[in-house]
C-alpha positions in Angstrom: -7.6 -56.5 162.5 -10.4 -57.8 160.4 -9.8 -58.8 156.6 -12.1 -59.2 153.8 -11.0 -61.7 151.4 -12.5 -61.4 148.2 -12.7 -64.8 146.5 -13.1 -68.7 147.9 -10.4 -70.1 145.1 -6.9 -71.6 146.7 -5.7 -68.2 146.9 -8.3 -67.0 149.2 -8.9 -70.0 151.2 -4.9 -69.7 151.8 -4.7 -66.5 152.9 -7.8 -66.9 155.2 -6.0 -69.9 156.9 -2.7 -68.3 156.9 -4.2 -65.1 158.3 -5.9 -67.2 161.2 -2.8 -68.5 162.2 -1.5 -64.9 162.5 -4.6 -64.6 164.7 -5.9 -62.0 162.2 -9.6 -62.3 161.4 -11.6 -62.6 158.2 -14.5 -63.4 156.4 -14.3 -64.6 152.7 -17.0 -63.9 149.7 -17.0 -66.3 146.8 -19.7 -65.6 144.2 -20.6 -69.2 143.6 -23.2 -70.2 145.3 -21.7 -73.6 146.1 -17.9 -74.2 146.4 -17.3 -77.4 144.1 -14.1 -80.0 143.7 -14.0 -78.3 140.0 -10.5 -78.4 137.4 -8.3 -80.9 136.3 -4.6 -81.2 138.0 -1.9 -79.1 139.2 1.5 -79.1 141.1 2.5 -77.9 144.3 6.5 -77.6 144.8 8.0 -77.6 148.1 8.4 -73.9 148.2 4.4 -73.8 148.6 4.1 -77.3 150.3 6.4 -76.2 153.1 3.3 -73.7 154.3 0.4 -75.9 153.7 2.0 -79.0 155.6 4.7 -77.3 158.4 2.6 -74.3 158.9 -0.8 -74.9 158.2 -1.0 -78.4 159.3 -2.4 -79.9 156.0 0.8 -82.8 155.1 -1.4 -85.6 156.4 -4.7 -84.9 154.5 -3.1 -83.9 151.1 -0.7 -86.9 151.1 -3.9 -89.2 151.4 -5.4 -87.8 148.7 -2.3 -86.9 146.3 0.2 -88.5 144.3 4.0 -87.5 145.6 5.7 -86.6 142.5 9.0 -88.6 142.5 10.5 -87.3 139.2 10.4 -84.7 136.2 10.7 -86.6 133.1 11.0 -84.9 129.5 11.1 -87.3 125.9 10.4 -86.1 122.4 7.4 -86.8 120.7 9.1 -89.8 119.2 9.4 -91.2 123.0 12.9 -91.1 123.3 14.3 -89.6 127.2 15.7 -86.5 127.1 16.5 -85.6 130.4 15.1 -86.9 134.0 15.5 -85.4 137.6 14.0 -86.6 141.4 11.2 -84.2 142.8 10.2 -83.0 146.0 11.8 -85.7 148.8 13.1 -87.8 146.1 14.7 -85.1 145.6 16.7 -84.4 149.0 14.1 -81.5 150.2 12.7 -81.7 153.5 8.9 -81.2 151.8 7.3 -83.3 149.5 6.0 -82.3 145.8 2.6 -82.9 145.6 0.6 -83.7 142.6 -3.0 -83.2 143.0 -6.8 -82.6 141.5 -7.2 -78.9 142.0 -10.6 -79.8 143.4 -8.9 -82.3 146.3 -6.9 -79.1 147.0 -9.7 -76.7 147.4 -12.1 -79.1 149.2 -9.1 -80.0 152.2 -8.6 -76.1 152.2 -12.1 -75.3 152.6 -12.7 -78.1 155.5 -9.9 -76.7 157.2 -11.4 -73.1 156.8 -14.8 -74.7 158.1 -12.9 -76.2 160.8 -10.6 -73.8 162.0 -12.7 -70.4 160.7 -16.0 -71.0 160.7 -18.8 -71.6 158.1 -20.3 -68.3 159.4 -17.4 -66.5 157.9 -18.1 -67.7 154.2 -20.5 -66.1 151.9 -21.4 -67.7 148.9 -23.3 -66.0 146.2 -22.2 -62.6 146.5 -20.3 -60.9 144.1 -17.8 -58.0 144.0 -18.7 -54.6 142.6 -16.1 -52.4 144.1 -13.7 -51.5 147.0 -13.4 -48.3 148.8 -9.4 -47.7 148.8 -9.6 -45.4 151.7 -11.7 -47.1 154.4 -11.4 -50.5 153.6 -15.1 -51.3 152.6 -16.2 -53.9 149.8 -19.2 -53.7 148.0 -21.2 -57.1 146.8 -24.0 -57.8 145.3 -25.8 -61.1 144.3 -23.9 -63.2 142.1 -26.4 -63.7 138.5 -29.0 -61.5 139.5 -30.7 -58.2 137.9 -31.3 -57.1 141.3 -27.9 -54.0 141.7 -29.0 -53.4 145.4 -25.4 -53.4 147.0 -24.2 -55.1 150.4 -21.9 -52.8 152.1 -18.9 -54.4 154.1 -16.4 -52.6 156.4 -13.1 -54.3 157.2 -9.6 -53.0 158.1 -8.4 -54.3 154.2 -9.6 -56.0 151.0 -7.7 -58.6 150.2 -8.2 -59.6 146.0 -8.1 -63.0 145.4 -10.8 -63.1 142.5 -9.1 -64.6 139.7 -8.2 -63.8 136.5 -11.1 -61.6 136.0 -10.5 -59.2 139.0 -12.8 -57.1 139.4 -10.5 -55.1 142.1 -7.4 -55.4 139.6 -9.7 -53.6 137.1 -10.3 -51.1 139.3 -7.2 -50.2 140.3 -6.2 -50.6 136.5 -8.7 -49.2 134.4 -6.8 -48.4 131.5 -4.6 -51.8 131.3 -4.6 -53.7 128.7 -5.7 -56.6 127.4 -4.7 -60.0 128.5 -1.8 -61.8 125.7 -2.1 -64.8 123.9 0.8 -66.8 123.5 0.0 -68.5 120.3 -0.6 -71.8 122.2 -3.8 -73.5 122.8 -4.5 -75.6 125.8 -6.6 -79.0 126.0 -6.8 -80.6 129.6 -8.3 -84.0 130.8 -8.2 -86.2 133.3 -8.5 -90.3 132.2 -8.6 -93.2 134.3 -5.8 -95.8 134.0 -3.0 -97.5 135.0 -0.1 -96.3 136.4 3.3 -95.4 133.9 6.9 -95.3 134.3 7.5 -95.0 138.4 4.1 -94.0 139.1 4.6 -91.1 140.1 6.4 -89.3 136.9 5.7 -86.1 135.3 6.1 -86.6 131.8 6.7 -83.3 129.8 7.5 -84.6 126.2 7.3 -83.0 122.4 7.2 -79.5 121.4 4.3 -76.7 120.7 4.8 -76.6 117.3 4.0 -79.9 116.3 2.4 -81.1 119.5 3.2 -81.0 123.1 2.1 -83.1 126.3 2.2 -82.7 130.2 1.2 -86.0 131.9 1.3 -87.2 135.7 -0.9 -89.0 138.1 -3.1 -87.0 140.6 -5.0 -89.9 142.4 -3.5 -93.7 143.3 -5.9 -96.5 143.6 -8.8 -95.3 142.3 -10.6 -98.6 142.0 -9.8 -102.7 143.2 -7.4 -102.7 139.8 -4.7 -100.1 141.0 -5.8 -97.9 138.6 -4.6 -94.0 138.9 -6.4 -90.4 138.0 -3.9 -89.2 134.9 -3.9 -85.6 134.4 -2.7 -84.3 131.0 -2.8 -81.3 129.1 -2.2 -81.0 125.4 -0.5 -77.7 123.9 -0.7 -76.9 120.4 0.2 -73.6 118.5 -2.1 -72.5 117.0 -3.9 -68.3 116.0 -7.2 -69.9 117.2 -8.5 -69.7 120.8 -11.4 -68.6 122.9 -11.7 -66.6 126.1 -10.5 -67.3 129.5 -13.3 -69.8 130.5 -11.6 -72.3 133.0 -14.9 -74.5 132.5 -15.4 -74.2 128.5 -15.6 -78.1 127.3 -13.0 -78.5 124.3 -13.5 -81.3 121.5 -11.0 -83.8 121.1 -11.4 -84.0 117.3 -9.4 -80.1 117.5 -6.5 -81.3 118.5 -5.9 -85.6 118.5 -4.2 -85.2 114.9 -1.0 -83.9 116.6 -0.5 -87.1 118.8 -2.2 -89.5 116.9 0.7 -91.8 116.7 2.3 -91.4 120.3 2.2 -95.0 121.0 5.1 -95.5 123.7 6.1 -98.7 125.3 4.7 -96.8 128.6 1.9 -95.2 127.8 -0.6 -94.9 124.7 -1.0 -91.4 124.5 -4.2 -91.1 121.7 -5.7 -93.9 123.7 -5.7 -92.1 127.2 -7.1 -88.7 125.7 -10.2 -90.4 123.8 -10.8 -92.2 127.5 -11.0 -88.8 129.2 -13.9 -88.4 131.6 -14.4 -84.9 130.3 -11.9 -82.4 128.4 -11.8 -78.2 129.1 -10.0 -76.0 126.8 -7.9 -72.6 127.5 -6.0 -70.4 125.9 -2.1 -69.9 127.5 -2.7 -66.0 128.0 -1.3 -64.0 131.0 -0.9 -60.2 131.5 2.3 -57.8 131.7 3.5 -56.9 135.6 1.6 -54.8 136.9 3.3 -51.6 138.4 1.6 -52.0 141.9 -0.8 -54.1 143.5 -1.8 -51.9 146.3 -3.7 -48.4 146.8 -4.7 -47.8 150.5 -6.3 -50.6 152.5 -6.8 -52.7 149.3 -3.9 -55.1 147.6 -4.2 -57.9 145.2 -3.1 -62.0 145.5 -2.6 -64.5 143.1 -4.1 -64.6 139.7 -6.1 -61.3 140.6 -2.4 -59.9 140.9 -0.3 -62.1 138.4 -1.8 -64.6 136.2 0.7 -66.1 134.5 1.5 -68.8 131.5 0.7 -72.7 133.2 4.0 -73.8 132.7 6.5 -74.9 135.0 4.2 -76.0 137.9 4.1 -72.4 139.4 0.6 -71.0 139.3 -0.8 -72.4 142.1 2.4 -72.0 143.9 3.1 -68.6 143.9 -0.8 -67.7 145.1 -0.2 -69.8 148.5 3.5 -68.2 148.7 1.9 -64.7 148.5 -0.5 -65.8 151.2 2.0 -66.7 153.9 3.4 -63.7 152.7 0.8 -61.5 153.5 -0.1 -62.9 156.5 3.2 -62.5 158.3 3.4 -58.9 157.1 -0.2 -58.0 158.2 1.0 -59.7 161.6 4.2 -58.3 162.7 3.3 -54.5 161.3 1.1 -52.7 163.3 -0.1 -50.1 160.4 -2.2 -51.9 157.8 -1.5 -49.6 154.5 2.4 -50.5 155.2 1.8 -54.3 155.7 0.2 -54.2 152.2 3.2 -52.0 150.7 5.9 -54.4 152.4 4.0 -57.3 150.7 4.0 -55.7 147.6 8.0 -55.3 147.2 8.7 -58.4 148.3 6.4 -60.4 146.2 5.6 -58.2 142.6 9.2 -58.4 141.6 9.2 -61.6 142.5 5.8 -63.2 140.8 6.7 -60.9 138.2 10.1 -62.6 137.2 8.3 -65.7 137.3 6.0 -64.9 134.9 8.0 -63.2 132.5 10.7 -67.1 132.9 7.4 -68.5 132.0 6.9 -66.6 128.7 10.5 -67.6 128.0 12.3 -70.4 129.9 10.6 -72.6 131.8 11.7 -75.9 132.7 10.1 -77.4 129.5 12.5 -74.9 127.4 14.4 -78.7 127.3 12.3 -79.8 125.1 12.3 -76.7 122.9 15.9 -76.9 122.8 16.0 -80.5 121.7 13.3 -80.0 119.1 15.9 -77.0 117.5 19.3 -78.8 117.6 17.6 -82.0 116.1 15.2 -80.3 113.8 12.7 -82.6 115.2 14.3 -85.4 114.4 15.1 -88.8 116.4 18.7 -89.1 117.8 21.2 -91.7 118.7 22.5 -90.6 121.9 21.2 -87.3 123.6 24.9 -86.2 125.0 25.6 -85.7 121.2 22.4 -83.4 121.2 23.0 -81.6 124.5 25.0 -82.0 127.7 23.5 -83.0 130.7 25.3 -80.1 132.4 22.8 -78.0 129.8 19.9 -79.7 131.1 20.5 -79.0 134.4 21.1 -75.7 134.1 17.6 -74.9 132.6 15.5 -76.6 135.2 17.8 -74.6 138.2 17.8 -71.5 136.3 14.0 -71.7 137.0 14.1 -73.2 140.5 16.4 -70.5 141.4 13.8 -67.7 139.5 10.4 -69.3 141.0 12.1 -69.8 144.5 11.9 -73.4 144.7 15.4 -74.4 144.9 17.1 -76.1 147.8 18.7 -73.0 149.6 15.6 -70.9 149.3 13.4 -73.5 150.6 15.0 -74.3 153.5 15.8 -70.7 154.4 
């Protein structure tokens, strides 16, 4: 069996890694012509971390170059503590939680690929035009030019792991529509400083209406002074946003007025987004569930199959869990068109539940329900606001949803 991986993102470097553990082969095409630590951060929860570190191998190389998350910590914009809870193994599972610069993540990925795969099985610079549902063939041509002469490659599937503007998912939708705004506008960064609270927190805090932040390391020890690499992202409802560009530079002076006086005995919040090294703006948009991914020999992974709202620490997440997936379907059924279709109903109901808790009650649905109940006030004592037995139940209603709770993961 011989895969053709369409895109050289986390999704597709996954499933190339987790395919060659199957012993399945496969080439990957990326239309880049140079494969780049690019982004800001993300998360990866021990339902995903399990596979990259027990299966793939990977625990020693990410934990070198990661900060372990110890804790999910929520305030209100007036820096009072809502609610905290341990993460990954300081949180009793057997896997850590990793937080991470989504370029370290895609550079180890790609060195293992390199490694273990072979750099004759990446090609850069080639984009996709179309699939052939029947036979299995992909058509590419080069990436930014005028030339349309297509490359013609045969493979036993097409695997679609190109992002959030699939070319294969528009194929196989035509007539979808188009992707939905939330009403929220993103602003991410990554500033230099030192570390907060217990250094390796991830601070959700405030609300969307007046002004919400996600904050947590991503690098320790950056220089001689200790200093870490912060990730934040700013959210802010607003009608205004662009298009999907993950790369568009945003301008600090759109947003700063909504947390110009977070000034918290742990952390100055105005101060570390003016010190940003660079800042990219996005709209929070995802798309309805689709009603399949697969036709034939071709099936779609990831944010080609499922983009979803950046909340809750999932995106990433789900892409590597539809990998192993995949993989372990395409290797224990002999006939390819029912590997895909096994795939399928175990993972779109699945990725599509997720996305649809994203839209409504994520873990930071705390902090909307604080911001209600208070009328976005301060408060004396957060057990007269809401129980902690409340607060618990959010975050595992979403654990239980996005497959990250105790039982599943060990299972």
């Amino acid at each position: 069996m011989h895969l053709i991986i369409v895109g050289g993102g986390i999704g597709g470097l996954t499933m190339a890694l987790a395919a060659h553990h199957y012993g399945i082969t496969c080439d990957v095409y990326e239309s880049v012509p140079e494969i780049k630590p690019v982004g800001v951060g993300i998360n990866i929860l021990p339902h995903a971390s399990r596979f990259l570190c027990e299966t793939l191998g990977l625990e020693e190389k990410l934990s070198k170059l990661a900060v372990l998350t110890k804790e999910a910590i929520f305030f209100n914009r007036f820096g009072q503590k809502i609610y905290a809870e341990p993460s990954g193994r300081f949180a009793g599972y057997d896997w850590p939680q990793f937080s991470i610069h989504r370029g370290d993540l895609q550079m180890t990925l790609l060195a293992s690929f390199l490694e273990k795969i072979g750099a004759e099985h990446l090609h850069l610079g080639l984009e996709c035009t179309r699939v052939d549902e029947v036979t299995g063939k992909a058509f590419f041509k080069k990436a930014k030019s005028t030339d349309v002469t297509e490359i013609e490659v045969q493979g036993d599937a097409v695997i679609a792991c190109d992002g959030v503007h699939s070319v294969i998912r528009k194929q196989l939708h035509p007539t979808e529509g188009k992707p939905l705004y939330s009403g929220v506008n993103m602003w991410r960064g990554v500033t230099r400083g030192k570390p907060f609270l217990s250094e390796g927190s991830m601070v959700r805090a405030g609300w969307l209406t007046q002004g919400k932040m996600v904050i947590y390391p991503i690098r320790n020890n950056i220089d001689s002074e200790g200093n870490q690499l912060i990730n934040w992202v700013a959210e802010l409802e607003t009608p205004n946003h662009l298009e999907r560009d993950w790369n568009k530079q945003g301008r600090v002076e759109d947003f700063i007025g909504a947390f110009e006086d977070w000034r918290f005995d742990w952390l100055d919040v105005p101060a570390m987004i003016r010190a940003a090294d660079s800042i990219l703006e996005f709209p929070m948009i995802d798309q309805d569930p689709l009603p399949f991914w697969t036709r034939g020999r071709v099936t779609l992974l990831g944010d080609a199959a499922h983009p979803m709202y950046p909340r809750g620490s999932n995106g990433a997440g789900q892409s590597i869990l539809d990998a192993q997936s995949l993989a372990k379907f395409l290797s224990s059924e002999s006939d390819i068109e029912k590997a895909l279709q096994l795939y399928e109903d175990v993972r779109l109901e699945a990725t599509g539940n997720v996305v649809k808790m994203n839209r409504t009650n994520p873990p930071d649905a705390i902090l909307r329900e604080v911001w209600e109940r208070t009328n976005d006030q301060p408060f004396k004592n957060i057990e007269d606001v809401i129980s902690h037995e409340e607060l618990e139940a959010i975050t595992q209603r979403y654990k239980n949803v996005a497959g990250y709770d105790k039982k599943t993961v060990a299972a």
